[in-house]
C-alpha positions, 0 to 999 in steps of 0.5 A: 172368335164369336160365339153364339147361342140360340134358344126360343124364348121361354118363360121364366127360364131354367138356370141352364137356360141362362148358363148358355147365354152366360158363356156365349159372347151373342144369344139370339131369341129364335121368335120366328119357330112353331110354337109348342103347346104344353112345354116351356114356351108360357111356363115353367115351375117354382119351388114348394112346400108340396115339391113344385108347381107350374106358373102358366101364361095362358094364350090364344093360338092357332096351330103352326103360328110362329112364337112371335104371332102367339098373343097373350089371353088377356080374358084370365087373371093369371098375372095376379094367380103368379104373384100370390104363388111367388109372394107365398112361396118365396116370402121367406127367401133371403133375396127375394125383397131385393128382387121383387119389386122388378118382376112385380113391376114387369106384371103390371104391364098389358102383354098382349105378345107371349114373345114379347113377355118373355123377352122382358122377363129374360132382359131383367133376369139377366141384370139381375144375375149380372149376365152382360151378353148381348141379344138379337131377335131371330125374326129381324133375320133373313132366315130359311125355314129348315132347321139347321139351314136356320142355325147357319144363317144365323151364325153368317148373320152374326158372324159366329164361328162357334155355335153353344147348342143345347143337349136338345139340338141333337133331335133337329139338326143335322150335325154333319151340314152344320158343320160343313159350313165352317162354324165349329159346333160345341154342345153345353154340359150344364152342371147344376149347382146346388143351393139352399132352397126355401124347402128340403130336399133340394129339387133342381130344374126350377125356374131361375128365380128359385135361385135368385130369390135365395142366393141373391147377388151371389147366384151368378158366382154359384153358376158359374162355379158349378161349370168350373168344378166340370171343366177342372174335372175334365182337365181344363183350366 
């Protein structure tokens, strides 16, 4: 059995992000799709005293230019903006000393690729949670452009025969044809664990390091006990 996840490479990923790669034994980085403009392609949010904030990598692009061709502005100084925000932000987190330095370490670097950043950034919030799943680029595939075509050429690629898709890929793919080509479809139910945050109330939905950065080596075990409390509600072991 093999299964696999798909998702575009985002910035600074969401901890459902990272619960789909969590479960699936492949996750394959889909660099070779349209990039979109104001969604979680070169952003996502931290937490604040306010509520929360967005931290933005400013790019170049052109419409219809795929993630992978989208560059990194370089005329901003956005990377220094980033670090002011997590060092005012999180320098009260439990975790954070333990798990700076990495990231800091990551911004010191000239990203000229927006895919490229985010591939980095994944790769070390993956060790730093603990999460072992391999990676594949989609963009070393042979792949046709429709959607769901590009979902079973994937899976033949990797020779997937389950498929963890996002709440998301109802909108775009054709659950009946994906089907039909022998690869069994499963559909996340991310469950959000609740922590302790910098600030009061809790606000879920930030990007993975709100997490990291106060829970520390034990993020991994929450995540993934929130997904257990789901499954044994639902009568699963």
């Amino acid at each position: 059995m093999m299964r696999v996840a798909i998702h575009q490479p985002q910035f600074l990923p969401w901890l459902g992000y990272l619960d789909k790669i969590d479960q699936a034994d492949l996750f394959v980085v889909l660099d070779t799709v349209q990039y979109k403009k104001n969604e979680w392609q070169n952003r996502n949010r931290i937490r604040t005293a306010q509520g929360w904030q967005w931290v933005t990598v400013p790019v170049l692009h052109k419409f219809g230019q795929r993630l992978n061709e989208v560059r990194v502005n370089q005329h901003t100084d956005w990377r220094a903006k980033h670090l002011r925000a997590f060092d005012m932000h999180y320098g009260r987190a439990a975790c954070r000393d333990q798990f700076f330095k990495g990231l800091w370490n990551l911004y010191q670097q000239p990203w000229e690729q927006l895919a490229a950043l985010n591939l980095a950034v994944l790769r070390w919030l993956l060790d730093a949670f603990g999460i072992t799943t391999p990676l594949r680029l989609a963009s070393e595939m042979p792949l046709r452009n429709d959607p769901t075509d590009r979902l079973i050429d994937i899976c033949r690629t990797v020779d997937a025969t389950q498929y963890l898709a996002g709440a998301g890929a109802q909108r775009y793919m054709d659950r009946n044809r994906f089907e039909a080509s022998g690869v069994r479809l499963e559909m996340q139910d991310f469950r959000h664990p609740i922590y302790t945050q910098c600030y009061e109330p809790f606000v879920p939905g930030m990007a993975a390091i709100d997490m990291l950065f106060t829970c520390g080596d034990d993020a991994l075990r929450r995540l993934r006990s929130a997904r257990r409390r789901e499954n044994e509600t639902a009568g699963f072991s």
